[in-house]
N, CA, C and O of each residue as an XYZ file, in Angstrom:
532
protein
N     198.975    -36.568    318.478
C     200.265    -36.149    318.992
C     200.193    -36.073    320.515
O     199.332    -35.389    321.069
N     201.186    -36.842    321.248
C     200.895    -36.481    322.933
C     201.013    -35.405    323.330
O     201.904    -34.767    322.768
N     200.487    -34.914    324.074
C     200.553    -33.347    324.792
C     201.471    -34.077    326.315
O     201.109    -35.089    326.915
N     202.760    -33.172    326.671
C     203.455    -33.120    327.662
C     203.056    -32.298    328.403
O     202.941    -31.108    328.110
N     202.697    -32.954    329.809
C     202.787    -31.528    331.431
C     203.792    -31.236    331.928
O     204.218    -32.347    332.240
N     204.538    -30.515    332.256
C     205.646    -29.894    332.971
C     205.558    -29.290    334.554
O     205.311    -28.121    334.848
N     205.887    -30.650    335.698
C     205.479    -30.341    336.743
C     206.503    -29.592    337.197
O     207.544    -29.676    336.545
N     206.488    -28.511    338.629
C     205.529    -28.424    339.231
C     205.065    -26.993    338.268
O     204.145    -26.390    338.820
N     205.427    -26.485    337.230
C     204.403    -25.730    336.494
C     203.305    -25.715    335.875
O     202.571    -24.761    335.614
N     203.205    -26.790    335.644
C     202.029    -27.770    334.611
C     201.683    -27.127    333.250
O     200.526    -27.017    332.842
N     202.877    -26.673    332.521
C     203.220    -25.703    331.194
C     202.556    -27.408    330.356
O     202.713    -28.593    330.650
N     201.995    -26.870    329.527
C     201.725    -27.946    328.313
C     202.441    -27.736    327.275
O     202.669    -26.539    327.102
N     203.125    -28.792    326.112
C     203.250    -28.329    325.129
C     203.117    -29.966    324.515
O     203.089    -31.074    325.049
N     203.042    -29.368    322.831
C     202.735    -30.977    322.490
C     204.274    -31.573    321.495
O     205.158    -30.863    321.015
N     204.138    -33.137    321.442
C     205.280    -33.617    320.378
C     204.940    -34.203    319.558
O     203.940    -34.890    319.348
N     205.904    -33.918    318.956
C     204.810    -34.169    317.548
C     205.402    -35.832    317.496
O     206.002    -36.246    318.487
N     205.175    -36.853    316.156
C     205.460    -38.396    316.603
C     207.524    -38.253    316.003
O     208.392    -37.593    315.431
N     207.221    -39.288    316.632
C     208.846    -39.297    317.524
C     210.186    -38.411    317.497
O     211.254    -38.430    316.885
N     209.613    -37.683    318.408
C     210.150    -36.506    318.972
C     210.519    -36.714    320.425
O     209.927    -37.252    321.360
N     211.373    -36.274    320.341
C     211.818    -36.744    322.182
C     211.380    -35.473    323.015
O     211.583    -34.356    322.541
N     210.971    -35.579    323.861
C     210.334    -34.628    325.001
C     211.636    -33.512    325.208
O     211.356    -32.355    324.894
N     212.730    -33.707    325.600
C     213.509    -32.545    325.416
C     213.533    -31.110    324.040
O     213.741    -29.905    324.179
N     213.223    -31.930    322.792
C     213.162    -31.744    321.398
C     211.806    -31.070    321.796
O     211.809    -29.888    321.452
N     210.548    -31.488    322.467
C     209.281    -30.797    321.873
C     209.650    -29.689    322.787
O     209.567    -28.550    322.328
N     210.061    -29.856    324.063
C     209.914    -28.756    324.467
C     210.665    -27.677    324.469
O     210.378    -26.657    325.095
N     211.775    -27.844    323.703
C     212.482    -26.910    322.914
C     211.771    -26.294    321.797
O     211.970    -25.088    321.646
N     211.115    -26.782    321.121
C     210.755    -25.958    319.993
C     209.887    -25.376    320.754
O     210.087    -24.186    320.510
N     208.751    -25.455    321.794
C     207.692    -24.814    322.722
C     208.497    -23.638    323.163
O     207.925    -22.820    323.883
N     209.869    -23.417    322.801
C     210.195    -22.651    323.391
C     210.733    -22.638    325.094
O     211.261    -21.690    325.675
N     210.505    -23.609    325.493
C     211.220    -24.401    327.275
C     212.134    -24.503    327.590
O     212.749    -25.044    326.671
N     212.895    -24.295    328.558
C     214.238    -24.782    328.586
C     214.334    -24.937    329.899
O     213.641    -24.287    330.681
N     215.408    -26.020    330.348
C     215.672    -26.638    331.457
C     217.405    -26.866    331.778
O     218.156    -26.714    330.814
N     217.886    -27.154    332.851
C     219.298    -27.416    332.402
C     219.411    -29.230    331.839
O     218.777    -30.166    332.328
N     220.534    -29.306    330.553
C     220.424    -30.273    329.910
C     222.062    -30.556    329.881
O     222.810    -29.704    330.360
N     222.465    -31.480    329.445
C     224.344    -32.091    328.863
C     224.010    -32.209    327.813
O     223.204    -31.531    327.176
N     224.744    -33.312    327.442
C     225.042    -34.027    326.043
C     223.951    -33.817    324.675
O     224.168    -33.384    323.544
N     222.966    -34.220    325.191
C     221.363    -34.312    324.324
C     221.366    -35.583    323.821
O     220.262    -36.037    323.521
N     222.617    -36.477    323.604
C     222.705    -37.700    323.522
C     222.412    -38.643    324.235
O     222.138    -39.684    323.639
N     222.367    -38.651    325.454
C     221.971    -40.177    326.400
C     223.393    -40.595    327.299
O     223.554    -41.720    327.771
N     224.248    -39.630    327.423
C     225.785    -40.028    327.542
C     225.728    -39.490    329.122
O     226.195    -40.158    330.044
N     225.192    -38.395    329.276
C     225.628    -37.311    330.925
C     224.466    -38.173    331.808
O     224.762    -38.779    332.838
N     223.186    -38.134    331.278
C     221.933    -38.074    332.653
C     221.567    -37.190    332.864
O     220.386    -37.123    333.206
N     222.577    -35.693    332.762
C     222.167    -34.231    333.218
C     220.391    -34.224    332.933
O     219.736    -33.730    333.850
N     219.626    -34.737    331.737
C     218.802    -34.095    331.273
C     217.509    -35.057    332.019
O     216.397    -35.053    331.491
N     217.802    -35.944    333.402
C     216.511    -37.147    333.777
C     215.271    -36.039    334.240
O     215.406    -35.050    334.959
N     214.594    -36.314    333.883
C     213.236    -35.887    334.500
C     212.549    -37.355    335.251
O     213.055    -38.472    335.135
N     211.356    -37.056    335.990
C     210.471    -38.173    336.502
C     209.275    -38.347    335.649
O     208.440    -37.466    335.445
N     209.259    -39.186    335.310
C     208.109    -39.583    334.507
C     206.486    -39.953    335.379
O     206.427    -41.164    335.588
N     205.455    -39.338    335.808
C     204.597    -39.491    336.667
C     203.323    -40.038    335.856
O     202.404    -40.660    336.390
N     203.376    -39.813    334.890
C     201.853    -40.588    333.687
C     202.452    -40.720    332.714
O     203.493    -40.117    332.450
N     201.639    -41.906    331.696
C     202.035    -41.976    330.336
C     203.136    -42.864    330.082
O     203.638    -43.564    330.961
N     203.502    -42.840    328.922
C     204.466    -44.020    328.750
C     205.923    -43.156    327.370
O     205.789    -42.180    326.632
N     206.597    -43.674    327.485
C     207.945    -43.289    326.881
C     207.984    -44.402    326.221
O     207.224    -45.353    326.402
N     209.014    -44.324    325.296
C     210.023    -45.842    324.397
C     211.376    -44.835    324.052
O     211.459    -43.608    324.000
N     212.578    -46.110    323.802
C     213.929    -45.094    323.705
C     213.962    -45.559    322.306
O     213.246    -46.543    322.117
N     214.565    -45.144    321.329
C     214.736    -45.712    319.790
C     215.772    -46.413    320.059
O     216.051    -47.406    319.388
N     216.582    -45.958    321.196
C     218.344    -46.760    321.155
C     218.540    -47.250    322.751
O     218.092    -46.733    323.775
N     219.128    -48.088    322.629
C     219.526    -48.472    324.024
C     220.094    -47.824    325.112
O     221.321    -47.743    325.039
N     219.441    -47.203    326.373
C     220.554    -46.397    327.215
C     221.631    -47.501    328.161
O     221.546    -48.645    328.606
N     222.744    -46.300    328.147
C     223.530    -47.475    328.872
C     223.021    -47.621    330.639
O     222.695    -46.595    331.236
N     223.008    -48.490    331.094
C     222.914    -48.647    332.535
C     223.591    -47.235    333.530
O     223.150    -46.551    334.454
N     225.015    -47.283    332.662
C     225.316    -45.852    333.587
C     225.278    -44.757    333.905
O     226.009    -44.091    334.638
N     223.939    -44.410    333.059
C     223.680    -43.423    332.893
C     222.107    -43.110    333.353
O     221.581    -42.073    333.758
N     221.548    -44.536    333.101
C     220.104    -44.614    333.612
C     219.603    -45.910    333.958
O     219.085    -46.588    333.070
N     219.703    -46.429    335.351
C     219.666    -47.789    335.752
C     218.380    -48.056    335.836
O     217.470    -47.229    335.768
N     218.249    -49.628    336.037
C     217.302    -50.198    335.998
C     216.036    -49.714    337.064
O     214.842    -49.534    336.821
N     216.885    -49.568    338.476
C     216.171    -49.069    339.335
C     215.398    -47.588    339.031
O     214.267    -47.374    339.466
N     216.146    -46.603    338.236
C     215.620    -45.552    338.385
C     214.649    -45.746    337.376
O     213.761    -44.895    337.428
N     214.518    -46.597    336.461
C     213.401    -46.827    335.518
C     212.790    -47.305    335.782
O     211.923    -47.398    334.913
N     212.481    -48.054    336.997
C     211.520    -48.729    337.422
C     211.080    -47.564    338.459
O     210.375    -48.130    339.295
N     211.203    -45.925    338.836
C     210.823    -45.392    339.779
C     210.420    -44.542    338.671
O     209.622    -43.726    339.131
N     210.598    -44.346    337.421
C     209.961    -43.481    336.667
C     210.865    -42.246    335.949
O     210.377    -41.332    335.284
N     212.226    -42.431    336.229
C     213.663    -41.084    335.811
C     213.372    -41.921    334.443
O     213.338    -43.135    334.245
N     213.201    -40.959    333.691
C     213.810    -41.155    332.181
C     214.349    -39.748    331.697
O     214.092    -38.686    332.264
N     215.307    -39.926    330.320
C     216.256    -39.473    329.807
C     215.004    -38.495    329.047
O     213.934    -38.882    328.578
N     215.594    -37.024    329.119
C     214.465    -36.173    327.987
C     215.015    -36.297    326.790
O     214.321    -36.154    325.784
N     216.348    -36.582    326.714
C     216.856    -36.097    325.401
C     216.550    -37.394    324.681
O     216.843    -37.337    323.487
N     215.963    -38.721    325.142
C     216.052    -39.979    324.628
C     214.555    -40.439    324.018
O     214.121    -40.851    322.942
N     213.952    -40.077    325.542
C     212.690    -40.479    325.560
C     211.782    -40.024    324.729
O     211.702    -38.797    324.680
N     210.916    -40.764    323.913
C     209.806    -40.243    322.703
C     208.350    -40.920    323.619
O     208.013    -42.084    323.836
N     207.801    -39.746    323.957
C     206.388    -40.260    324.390
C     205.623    -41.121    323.198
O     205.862    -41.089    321.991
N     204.654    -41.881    323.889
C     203.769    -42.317    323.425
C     202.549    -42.095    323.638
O     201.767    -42.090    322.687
N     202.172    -41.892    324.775
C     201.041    -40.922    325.087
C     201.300    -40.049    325.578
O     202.441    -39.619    325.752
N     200.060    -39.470    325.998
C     200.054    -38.241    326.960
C     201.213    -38.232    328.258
O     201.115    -39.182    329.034
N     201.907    -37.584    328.435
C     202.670    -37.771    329.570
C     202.992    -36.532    330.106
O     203.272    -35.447    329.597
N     202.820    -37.210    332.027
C     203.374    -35.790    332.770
C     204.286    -36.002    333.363
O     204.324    -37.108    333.903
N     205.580    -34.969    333.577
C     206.927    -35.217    333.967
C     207.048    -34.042    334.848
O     206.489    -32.983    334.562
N     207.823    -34.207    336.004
C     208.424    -33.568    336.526
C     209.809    -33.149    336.649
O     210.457    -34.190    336.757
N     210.512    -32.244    336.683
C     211.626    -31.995    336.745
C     212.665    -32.077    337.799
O     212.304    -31.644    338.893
N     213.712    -32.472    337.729
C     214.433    -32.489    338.939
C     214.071    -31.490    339.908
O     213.351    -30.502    339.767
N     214.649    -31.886    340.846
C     214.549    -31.120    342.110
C     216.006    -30.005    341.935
O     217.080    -30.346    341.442
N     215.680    -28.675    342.468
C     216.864    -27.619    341.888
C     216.350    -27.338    340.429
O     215.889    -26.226    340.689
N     216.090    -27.494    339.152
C     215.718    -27.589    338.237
C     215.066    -26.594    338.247
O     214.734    -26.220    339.372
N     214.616    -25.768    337.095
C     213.299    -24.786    336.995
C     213.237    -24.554    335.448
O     214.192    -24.363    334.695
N     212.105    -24.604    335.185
C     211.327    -24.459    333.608
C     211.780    -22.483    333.044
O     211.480    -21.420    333.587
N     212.330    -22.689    332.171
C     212.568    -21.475    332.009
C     211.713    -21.381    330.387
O     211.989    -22.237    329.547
N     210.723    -20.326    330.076
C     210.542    -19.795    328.668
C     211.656    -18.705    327.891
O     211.956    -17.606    328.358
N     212.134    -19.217    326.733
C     212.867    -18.617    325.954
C     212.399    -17.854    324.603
O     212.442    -18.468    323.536
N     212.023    -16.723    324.647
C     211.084    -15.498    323.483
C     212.005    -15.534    322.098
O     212.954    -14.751    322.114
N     211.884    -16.148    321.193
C     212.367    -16.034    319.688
C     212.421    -14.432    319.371
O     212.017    -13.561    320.141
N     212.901    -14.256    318.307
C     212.827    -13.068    317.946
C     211.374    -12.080    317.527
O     210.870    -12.419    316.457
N     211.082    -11.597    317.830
C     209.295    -10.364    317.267
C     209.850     -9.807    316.280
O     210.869     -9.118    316.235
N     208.823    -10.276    315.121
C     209.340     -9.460    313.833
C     208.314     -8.510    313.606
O     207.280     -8.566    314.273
N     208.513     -7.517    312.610
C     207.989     -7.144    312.147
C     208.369     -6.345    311.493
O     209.492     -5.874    311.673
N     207.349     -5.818    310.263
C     207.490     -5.869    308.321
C     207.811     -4.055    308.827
O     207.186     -3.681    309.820
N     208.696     -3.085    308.178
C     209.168     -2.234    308.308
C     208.217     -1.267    307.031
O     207.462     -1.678    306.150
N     208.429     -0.570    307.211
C     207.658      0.379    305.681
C     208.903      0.094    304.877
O     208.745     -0.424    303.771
N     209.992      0.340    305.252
C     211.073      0.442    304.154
C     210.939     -0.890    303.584
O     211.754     -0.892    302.661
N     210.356     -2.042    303.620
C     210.462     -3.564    303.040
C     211.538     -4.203    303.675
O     212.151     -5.169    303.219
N     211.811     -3.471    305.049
C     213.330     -4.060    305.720
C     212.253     -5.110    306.600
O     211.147     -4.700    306.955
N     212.754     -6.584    306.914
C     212.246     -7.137    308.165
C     213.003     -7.009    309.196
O     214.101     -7.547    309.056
N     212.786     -6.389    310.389
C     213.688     -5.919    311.375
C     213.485     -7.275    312.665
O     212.407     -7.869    312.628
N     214.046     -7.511    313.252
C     214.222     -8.434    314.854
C     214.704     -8.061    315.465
O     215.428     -7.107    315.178
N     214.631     -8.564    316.728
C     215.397     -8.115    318.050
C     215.513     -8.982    318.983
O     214.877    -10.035    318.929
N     216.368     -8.684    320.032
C     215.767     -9.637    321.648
C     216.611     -9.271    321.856
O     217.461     -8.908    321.043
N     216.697     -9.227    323.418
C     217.905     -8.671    324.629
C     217.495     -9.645    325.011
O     216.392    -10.184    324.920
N     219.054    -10.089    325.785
C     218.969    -10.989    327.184
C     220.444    -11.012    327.581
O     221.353    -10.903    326.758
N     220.635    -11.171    328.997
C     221.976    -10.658    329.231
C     222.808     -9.677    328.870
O     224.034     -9.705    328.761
N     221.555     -8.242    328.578
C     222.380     -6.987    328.118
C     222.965     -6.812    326.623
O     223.625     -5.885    326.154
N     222.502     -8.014    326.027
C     223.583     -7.896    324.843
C     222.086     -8.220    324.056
O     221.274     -9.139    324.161
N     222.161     -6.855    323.127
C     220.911     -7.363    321.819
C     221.399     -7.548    320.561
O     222.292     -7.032    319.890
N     220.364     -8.662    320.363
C     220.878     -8.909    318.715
C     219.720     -8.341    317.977
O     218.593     -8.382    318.469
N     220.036     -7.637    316.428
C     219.166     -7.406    315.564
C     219.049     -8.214    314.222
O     219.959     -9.030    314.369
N     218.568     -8.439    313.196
C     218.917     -9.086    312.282
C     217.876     -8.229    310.941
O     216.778     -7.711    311.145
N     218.407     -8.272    309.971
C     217.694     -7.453    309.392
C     218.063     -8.181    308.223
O     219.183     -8.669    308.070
N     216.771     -8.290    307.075
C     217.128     -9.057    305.450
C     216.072     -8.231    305.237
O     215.078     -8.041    305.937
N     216.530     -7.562    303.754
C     215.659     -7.265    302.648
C     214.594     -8.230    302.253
O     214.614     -9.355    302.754
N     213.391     -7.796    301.150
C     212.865     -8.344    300.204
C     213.867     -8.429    299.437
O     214.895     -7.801    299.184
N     213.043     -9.857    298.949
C     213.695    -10.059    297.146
C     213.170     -9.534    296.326
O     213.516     -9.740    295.162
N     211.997     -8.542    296.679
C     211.047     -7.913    295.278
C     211.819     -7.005    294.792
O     211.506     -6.546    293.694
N     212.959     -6.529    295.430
C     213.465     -5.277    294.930
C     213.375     -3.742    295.237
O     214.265     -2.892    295.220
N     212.064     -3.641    295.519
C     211.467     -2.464    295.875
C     211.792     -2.535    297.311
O     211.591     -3.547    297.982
N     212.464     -1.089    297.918
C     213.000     -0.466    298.915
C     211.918      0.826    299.280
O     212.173      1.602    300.201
């Protein structure tokens, strides 16, 4: 599976096979500013500095020209590494980590969650199916 670098942080995370680099590093938990996720805005070009990409689908020119593919901008939401690859992020851009919910098993058999962000917390709470409370 290629392992992705994330310049100028040099965060690793890996993708699994054909997975597009936006996709792995979403599930890693990463986030960056992105559009469409389709191939339609550009919002999502990173620079490609090692390694190699392939697109499954054709991008259109207007969105990602020849020139900038020949300087190394490819599409995250498109691009499926093939090897190891290190990318940098736009300029203005910044790698942000996003924390899933922390669980944990309650005495009552309740599974409780949480997370704040922007002041506003969510909880989520489901029983067992064993029955026992």
């Amino acid at each position: 599976m290629p392992e992705v670098t994330i310049l100028p942080d040099g965060i690793r995370a890996t993708a699994d096979q054909n997975e597009t680099l936006l996709r792995a590093l979403g599930r890693a938990g990463l986030r960056y500013r992105v559009g469409c996720r389709r191939g339609g805005c550009g919002i999502c070009k990173v620079r490609l500095l090692l390694g190699e990409v392939r697109y499954e689908r054709p991008i259109a020119a207007s969105v990602l020209s020849d020139d900038e593919q020949v300087e190394g901008i490819c599409l995250s939401c498109r691009a499926v590494p093939i090897t190891n690859v290190v990318i940098e992020l736009q300029e203005g851009d910044r790698l942000r980590r996003v924390l899933g919910f922390a669980y944990r098993k309650a005495a009552t058999g309740l599974i409780t969650g949480g997370m704040q962000a922007a002041g506003v917390t969510v909880s989520i709470e489901t029983s067992t199916t064993d029955g026992k409370e």
